[in-house]
C-alpha positions in Angstrom: -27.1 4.5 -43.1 -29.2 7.2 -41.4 -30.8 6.1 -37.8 -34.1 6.6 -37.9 -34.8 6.0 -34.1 -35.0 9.1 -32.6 -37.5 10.5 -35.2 -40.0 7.3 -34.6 -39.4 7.2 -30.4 -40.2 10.9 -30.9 -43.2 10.3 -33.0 -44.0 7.7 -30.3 -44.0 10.0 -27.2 -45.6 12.8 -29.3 -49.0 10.0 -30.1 -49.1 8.5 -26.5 -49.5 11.6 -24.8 -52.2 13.3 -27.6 -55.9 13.0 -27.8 -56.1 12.9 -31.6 -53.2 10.9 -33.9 -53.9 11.6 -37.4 -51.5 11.9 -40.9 -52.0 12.2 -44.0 -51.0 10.0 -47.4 -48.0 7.7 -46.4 -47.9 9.3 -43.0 -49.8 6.3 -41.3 -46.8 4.3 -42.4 -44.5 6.4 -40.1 -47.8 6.3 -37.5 -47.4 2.4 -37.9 -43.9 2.4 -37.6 -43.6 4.0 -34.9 -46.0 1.4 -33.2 -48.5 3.9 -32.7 -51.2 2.1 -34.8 -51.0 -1.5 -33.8 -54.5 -3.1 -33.5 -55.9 -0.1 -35.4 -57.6 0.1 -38.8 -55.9 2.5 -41.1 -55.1 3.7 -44.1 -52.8 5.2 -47.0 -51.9 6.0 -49.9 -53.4 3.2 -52.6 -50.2 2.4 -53.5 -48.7 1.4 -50.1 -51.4 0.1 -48.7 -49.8 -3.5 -48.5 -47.1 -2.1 -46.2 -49.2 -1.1 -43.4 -49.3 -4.8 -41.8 -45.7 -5.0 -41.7 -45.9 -2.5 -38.7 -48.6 -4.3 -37.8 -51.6 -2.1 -38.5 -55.3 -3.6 -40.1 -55.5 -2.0 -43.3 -58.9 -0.4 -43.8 -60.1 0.7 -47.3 -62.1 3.8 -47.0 -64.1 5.0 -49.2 
């Protein structure tokens, strides 16, 4: 099993110290996982949209 910790606690110091934390497609799900979008709206790819709550982000369906 690969450990995926020091990628997210990277992520995670990488988006508390930066002005603007965007991604792109499935990218908010490594955003969210990395608790970097709790309490936020965001959103993703259609198809893995229901995944973003398990991380606890507010899925937002932009249009």
């Amino acid at each position: 099993m690969i450990d995926h910790a020091p990628a997210f606690d990277w992520v995670r110091e990488a988006g508390q110290s930066s002005e603007w934390v965007t991604s792109v497609c499935t990218g908010a799900l490594v955003l969210s996982a990395a608790g970097l979008l709790q309490g936020y709206k965001a959103t993703t790819h259609w198809a893995c949209t229901d995944l973003l709550s398990l991380f606890g982000a507010d899925y937002n369906h932009l249009y």
